[in-house]
C-alpha positions in Angstrom: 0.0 0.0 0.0 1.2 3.1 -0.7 1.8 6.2 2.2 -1.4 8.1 1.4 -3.4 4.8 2.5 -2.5 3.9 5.3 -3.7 6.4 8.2 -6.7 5.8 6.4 -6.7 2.3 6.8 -5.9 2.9 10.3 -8.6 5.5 11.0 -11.0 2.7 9.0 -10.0 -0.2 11.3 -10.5 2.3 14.6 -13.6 3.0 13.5 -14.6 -0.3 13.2 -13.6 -1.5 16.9 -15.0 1.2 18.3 -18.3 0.6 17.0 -18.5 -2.7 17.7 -17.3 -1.6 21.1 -20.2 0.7 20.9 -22.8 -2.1 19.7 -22.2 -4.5 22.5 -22.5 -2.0 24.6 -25.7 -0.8 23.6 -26.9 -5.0 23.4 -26.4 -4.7 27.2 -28.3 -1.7 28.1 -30.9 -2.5 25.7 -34.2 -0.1 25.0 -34.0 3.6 24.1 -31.0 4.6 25.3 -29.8 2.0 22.9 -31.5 3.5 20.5 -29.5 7.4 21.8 -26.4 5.5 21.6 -27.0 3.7 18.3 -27.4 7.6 16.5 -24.8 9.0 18.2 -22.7 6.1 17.0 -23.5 6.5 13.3 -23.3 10.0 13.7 -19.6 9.5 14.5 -19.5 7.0 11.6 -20.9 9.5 9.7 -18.7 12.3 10.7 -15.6 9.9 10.4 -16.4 8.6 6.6 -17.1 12.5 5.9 -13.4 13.3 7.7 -12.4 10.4 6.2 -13.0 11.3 2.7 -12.1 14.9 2.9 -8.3 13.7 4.2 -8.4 11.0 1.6 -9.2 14.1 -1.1 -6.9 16.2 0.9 -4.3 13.5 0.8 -4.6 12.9 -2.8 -4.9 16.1 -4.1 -2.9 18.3 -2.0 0.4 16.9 -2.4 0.8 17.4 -6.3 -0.4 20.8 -5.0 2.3 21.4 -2.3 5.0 19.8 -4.6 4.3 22.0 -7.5 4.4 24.8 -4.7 7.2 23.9 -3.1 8.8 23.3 -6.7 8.0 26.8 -7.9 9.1 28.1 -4.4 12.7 26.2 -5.2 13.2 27.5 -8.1 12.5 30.7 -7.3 14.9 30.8 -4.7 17.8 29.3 -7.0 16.8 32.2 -9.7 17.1 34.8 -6.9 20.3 33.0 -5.9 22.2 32.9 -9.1 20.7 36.5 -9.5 22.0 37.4 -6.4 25.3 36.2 -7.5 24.7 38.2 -11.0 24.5 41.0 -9.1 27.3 40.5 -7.1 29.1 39.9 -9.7 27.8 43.2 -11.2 28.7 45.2 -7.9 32.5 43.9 -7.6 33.0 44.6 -11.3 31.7 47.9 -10.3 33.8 48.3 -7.3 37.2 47.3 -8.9 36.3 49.7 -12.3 35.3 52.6 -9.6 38.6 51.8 -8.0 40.7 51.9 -11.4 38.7 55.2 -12.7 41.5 57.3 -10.5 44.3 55.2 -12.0 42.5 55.4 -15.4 42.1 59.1 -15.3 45.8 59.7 -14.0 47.2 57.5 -16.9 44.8 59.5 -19.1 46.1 62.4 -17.6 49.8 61.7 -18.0 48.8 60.3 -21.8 47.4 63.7 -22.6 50.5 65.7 -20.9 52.5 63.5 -23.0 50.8 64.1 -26.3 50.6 67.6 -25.4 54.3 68.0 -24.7 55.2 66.0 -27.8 52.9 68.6 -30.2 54.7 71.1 -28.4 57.8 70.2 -29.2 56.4 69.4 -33.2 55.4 72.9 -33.2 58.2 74.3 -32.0 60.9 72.1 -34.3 58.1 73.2 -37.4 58.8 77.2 -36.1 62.1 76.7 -36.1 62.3 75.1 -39.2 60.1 77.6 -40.8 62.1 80.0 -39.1 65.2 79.0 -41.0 63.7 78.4 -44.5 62.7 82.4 -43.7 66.2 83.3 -42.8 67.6 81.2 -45.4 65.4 83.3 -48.3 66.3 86.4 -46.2 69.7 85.8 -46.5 69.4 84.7 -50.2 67.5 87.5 -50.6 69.9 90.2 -49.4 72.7 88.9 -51.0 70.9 89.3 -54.2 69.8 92.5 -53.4 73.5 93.7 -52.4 74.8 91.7 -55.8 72.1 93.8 -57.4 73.1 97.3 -55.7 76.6 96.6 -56.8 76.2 95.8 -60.1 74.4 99.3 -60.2 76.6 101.1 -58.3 79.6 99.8 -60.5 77.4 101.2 -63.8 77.0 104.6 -61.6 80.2 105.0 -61.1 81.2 103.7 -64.8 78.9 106.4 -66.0 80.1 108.8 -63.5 84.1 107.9 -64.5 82.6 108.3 -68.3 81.3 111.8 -67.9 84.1 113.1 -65.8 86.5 111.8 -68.1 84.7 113.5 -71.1 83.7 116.8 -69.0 87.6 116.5 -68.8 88.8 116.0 -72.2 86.1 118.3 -73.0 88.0 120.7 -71.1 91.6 119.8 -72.1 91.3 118.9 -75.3 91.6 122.2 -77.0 91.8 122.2 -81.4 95.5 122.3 -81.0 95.4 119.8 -78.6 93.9 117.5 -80.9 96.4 117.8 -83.6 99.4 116.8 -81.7 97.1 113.6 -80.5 96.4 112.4 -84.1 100.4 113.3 -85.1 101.3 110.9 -82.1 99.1 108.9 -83.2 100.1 108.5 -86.4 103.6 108.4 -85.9 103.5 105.6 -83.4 101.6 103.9 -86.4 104.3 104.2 -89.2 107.1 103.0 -87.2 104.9 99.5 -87.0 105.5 97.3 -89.6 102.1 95.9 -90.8 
């Protein structure tokens, strides 16, 4: 027999002693009050198939019932668990990433200081590289310009040297002046041999 049957088996056999402890009983007394004790003996067979059948209904339906219960109330407890440990999880992830933001943000930091510091120094080698392509064509340039003023200073002064020179033969070179030139001139020419 299985578990569920046997208090009721019990409660059956009780049942059954006492009323026949309840029937000879009532043989001896005999009459009315046999009669009394007779109802009141089937009203506690009565009540006792009625209990009977409501722990029988109660036995067999109930315990699906509280398994299923008990069941859900299992699993619910493991899903809260492993989301208890989710969360956990979740919270020491947090934790150790809160911790690191500080380091994070001073290596951010130092990157940034370092990238700065390296433009800095582009900049700086770009000026001064700019700054001596500028000198360079500066320097070029002047040199051409003082070539250039030279040249033109060396035509001045040729045109200068050109117009005191004639201003001077113009003024020493007289008619008769002139004459004894070409003679000299010519005479240097006929000792030459051709």
């Amino acid at each position: 027999m299985t578990r569920n049957h046997c208090p009721l088996l019990a409660v059956g056999v009780l049942f059954v002693l006492f009323f026949a402890v309840v029937s000879a009983q009532a043989a001896e007394e005999g009459g009315n009050a046999a009669t009394e004790r007779a109802t009141e003996i089937f009203k506690w067979i009565n009540f006792a198939i009625v209990a009977g059948v409501i722990i029988w209904v109660f036995g067999k339906l109930l315990p699906p019932v509280f398994r299923k219960r008990a069941e859900a109330v299992s699993s619910a407890i493991s899903n809260a668990t492993s989301a208890k440990a989710a969360a956990e999880a979740q919270l020491r992830d947090a934790e150790t990433r809160l911790a690191n933001l500080q380091k994070e943000v001073a290596e951010l930091r130092s990157f940034a200081e370092r990238e700065s510091a390296a433009e800095v120094e582009r900049l700086r080698a770009a000026a001064q590289s700019d700054a001596q392509k500028i000198a360079a064509a500066a320097k070029a340039e002047i040199e051409a310009a003082e070539r250039a003023a030279r040249l033109e200073l060396k035509a001045l002064v040729a045109n200068l040297a050109v117009d005191g020179a004639k201003s001077l033969l113009v003024k020493q070179l007289t008619p008769k002046g002139q004459e004894s030139l070409i003679s000299n001139f010519v005479k240097s020419l006929e000792g030459r041999p051709n």
